[in-house]
VOPAGU-2260 file (C-alpha; in pm, 1 decimal, decimal comma):
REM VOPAGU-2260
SITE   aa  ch    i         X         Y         Z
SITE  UNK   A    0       0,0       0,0       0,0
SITE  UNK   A    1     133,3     341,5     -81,2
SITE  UNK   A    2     -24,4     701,2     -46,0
SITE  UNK   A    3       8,0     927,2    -349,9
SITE  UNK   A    4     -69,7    1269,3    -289,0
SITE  UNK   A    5    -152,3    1590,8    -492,8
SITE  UNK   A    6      -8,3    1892,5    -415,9
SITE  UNK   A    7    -126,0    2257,1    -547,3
SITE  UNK   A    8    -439,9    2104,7    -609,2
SITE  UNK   A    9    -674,7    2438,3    -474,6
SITE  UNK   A   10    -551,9    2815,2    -588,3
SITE  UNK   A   11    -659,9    3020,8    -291,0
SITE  UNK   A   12    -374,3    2771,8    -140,7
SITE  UNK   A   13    -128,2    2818,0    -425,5
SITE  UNK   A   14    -163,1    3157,7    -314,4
SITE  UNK   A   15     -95,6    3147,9      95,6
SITE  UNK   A   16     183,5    2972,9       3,8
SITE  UNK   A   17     322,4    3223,5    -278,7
SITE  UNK   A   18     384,0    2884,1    -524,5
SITE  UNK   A   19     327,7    2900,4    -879,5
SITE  UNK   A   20      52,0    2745,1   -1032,8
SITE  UNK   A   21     119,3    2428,9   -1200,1
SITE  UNK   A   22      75,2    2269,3   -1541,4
SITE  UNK   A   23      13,8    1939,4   -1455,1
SITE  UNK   A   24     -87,7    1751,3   -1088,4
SITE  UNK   A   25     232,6    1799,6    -827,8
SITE  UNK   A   26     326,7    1486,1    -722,1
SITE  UNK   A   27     475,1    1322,7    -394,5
SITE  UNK   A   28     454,5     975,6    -197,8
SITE  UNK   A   29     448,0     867,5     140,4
SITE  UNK   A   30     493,9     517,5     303,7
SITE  UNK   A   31     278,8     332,9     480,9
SITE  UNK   A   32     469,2     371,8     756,9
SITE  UNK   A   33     359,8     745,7     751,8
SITE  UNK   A   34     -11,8     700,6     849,8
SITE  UNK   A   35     -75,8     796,1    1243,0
SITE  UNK   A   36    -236,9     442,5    1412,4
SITE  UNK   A   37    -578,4     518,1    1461,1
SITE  UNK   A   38    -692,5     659,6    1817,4
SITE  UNK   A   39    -266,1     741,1    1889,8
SITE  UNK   A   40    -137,9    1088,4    1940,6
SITE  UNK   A   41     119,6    1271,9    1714,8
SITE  UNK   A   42     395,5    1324,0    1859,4
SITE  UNK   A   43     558,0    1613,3    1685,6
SITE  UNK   A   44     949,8    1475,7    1557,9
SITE  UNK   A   45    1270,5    1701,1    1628,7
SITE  UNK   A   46    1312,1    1714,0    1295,3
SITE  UNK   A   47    1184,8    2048,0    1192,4
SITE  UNK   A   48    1034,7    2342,9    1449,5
SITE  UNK   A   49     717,9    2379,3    1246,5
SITE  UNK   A   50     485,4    2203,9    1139,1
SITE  UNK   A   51     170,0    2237,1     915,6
SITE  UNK   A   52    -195,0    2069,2     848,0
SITE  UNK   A   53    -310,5    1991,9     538,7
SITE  UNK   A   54    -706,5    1801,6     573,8
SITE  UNK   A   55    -766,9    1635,7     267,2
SITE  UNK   A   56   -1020,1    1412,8      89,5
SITE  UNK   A   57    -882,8    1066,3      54,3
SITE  UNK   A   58    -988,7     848,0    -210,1
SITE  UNK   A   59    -905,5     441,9    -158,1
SITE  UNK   A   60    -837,5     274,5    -497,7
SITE  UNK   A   61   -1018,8     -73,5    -539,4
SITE  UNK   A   62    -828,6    -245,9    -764,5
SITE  UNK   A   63    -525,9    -267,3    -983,0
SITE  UNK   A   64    -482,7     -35,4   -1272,6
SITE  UNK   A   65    -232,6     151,5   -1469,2
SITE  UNK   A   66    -305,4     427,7   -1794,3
SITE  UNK   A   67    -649,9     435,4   -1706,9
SITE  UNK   A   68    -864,9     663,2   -1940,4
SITE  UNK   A   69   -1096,2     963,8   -1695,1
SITE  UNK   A   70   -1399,1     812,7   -1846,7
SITE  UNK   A   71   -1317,8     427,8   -1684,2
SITE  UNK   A   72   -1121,1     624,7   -1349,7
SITE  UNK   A   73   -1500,8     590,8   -1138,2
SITE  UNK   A   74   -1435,9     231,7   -1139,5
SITE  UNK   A   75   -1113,3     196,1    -941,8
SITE  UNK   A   76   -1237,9     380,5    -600,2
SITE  UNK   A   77   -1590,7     324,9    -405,8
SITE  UNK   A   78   -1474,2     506,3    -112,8
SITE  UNK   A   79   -1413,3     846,2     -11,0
SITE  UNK   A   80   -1195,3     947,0     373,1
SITE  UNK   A   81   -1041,6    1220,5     469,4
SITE  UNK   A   82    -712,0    1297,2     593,3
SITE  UNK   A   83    -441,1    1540,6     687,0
SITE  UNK   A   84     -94,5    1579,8     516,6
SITE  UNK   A   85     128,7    1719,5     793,7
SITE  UNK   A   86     439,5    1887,2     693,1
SITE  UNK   A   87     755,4    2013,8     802,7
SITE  UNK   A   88     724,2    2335,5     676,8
SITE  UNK   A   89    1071,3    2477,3     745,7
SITE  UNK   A   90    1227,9    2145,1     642,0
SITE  UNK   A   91    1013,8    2165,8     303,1
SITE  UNK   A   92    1107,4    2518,6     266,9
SITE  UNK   A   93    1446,0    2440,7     337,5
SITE  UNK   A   94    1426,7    2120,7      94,3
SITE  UNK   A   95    1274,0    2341,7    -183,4
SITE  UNK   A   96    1543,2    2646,8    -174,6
SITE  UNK   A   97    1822,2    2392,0    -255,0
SITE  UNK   A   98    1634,7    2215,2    -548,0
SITE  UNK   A   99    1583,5    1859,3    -319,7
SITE  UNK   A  100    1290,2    1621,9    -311,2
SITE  UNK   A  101    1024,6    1701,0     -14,8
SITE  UNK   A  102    1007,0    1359,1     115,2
SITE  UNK   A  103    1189,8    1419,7     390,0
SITE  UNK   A  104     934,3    1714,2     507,9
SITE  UNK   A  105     661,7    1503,0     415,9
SITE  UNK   A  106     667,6    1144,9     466,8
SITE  UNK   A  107     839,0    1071,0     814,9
SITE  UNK   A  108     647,7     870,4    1050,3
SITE  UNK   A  109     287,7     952,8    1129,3
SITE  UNK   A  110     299,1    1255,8     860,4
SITE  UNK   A  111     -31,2    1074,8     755,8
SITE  UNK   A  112    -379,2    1109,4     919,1
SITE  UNK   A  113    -623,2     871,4     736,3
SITE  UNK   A  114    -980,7     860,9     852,9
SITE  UNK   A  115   -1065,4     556,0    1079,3
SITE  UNK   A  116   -1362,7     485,6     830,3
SITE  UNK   A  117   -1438,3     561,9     489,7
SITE  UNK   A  118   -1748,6     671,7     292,9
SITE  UNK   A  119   -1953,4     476,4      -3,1
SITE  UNK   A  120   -1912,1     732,3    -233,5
SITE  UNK   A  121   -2269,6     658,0    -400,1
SITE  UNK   A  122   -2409,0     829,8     -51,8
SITE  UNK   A  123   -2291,1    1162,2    -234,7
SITE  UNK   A  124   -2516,2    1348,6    -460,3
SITE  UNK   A  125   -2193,9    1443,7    -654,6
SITE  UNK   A  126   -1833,3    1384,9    -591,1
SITE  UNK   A  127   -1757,9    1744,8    -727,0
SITE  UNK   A  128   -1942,3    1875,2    -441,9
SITE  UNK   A  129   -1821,8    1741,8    -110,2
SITE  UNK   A  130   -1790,1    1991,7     171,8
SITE  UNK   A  131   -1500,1    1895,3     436,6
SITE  UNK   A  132   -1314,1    2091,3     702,4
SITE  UNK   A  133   -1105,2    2064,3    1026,8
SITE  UNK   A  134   -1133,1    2205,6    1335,7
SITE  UNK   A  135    -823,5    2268,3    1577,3
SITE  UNK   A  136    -933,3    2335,5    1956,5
SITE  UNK   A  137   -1304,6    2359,7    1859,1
SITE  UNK   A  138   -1229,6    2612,3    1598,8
SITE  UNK   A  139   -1285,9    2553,1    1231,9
SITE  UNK   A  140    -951,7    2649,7    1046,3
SITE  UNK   A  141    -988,4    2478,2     712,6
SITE  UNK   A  142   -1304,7    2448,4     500,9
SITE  UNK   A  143   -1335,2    2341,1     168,2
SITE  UNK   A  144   -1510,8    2180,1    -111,6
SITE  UNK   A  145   -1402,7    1913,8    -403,5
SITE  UNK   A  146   -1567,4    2163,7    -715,4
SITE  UNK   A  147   -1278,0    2414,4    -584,9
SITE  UNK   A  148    -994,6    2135,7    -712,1
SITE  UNK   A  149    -808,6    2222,9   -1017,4
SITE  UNK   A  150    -807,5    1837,7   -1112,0
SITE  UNK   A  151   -1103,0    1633,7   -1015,7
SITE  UNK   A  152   -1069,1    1263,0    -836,8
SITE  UNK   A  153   -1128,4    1100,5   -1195,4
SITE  UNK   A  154    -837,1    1349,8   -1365,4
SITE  UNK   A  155    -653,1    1274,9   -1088,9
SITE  UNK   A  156    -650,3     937,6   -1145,4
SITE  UNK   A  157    -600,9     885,3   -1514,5
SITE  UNK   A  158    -321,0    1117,6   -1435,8
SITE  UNK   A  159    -110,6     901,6   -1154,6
SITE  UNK   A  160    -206,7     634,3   -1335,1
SITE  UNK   A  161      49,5     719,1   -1631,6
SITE  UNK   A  162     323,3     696,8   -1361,9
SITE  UNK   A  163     212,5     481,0   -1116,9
SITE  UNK   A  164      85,5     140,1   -1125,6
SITE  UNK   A  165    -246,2     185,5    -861,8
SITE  UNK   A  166    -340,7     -98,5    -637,1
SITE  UNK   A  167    -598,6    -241,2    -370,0
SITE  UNK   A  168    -561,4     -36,8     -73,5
SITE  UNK   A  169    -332,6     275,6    -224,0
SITE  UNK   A  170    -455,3     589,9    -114,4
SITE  UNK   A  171    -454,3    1001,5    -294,5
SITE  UNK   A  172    -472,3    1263,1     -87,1
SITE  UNK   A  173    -625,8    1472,5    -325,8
SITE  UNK   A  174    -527,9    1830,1    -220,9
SITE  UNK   A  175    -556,0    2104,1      62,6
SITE  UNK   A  176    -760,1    2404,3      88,3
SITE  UNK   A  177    -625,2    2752,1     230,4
SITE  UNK   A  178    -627,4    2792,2     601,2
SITE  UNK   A  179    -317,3    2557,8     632,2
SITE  UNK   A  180    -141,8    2680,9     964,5
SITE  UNK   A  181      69,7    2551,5    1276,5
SITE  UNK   A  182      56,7    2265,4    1500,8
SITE  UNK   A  183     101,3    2316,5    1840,6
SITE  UNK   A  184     141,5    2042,9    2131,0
SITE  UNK   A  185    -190,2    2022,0    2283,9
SITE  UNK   A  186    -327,8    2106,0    2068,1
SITE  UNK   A  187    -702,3    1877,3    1924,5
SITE  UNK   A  188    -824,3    1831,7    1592,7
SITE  UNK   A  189   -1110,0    1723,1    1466,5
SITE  UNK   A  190   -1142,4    1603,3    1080,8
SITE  UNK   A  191   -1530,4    1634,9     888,1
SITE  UNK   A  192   -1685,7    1510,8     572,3
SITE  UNK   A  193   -2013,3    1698,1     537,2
SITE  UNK   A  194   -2140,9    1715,1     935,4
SITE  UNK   A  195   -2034,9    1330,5     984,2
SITE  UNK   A  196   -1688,1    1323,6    1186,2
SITE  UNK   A  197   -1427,4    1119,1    1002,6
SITE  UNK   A  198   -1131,0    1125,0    1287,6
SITE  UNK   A  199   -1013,8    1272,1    1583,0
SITE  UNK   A  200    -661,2    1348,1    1760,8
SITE  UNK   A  201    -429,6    1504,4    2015,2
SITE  UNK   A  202     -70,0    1654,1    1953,6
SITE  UNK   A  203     129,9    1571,0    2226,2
């Protein structure tokens, strides 16, 4: 199982982050030994001194599949999650000035909140129309909605699929909305699709 994720994916956060739009999907992995056990606390790593949230939809890909054509993508996922891409922003920032890979600012251990359960995604009206947010210490900080993505779950798909083999069990996180910000021991967040609460967990 691997977790592919999208990055620059919404344009109000292309802009809080003063990055350039993209051509094409921005690209970056992390292992499974990224994703935070469910009901365990993050403990922030001294590898960086900040570090970011990113909530996310997830989308869990159902079977095997490489090339696949945007019109056939709805049949390689059934379920929709939600997650959070944490990052070491200084590390990243860092990482970025010299012309390296992110990995190391994204994909050490528990970098990787995945919903403890996932969604049929024929309970939605429309996948292009999926409200989420996440709330740190009871306050909402991120809202945002799949129609504001740049690529759509089924573009997103044929897309990784021209690089990436997809199997049972991978995961996309398919992009963060603007309202990214800190992380903060003690602090509590709270992760929603619609009003129906998809995780929940302490920084420590």
């Amino acid at each position: 199982m691997k977790i592919i994720c999208v990055g620059r994916n919404y344009v109000k956060h292309i802009k809080e982050l003063n990055n350039e739009r993209p051509k094409d999907p921005v690209l970056f992995m992390k292992p499974d030994s990224a994703i935070l056990p469910d009901k365990n606390p993050l403990y922030l790593p001294p590898i960086a001194n900040e570090f970011h949230y990113e909530v996310e939809l997830v989308v869990k890909i159902n079977k095997i599949g490489k090339f696949i054509n945007k019109e056939f993508a709805h049949r390689y996922y059934d379920q929709i999650g939600l997650g959070v891409d944490i990052t070491a922003r200084d590390l990243q920032n860092e990482l970025k000035e010299k012309g390296l890979p992110w990995e190391k600012a994204k994909a050490f251990h528990n970098s990787a909140v995945v919903s403890k359960h996932f969604i049929d995604k024929n309970r939605f009206e429309d996948l292009n129309n999926i409200n989420f947010s996440l709330k740190k210490n009871g306050k909402t900080v991120q809202a945002g909605n799949s129609s504001q993505m740049l690529w759509k779950i089924d573009e997103l798909i044929e897309y990784i699929s021209k690089f990436f083999m997809l199997k049972k069990g991978d995961l996309i996180f398919t992009g963060t909305p603007s309202g990214v910000g800190k992380m903060e021991v003690d602090d509590e967040f709270y992760g929603y699709i619609e009003n129906i609460e998809m995780f929940h967990f302490k920084v420590k």
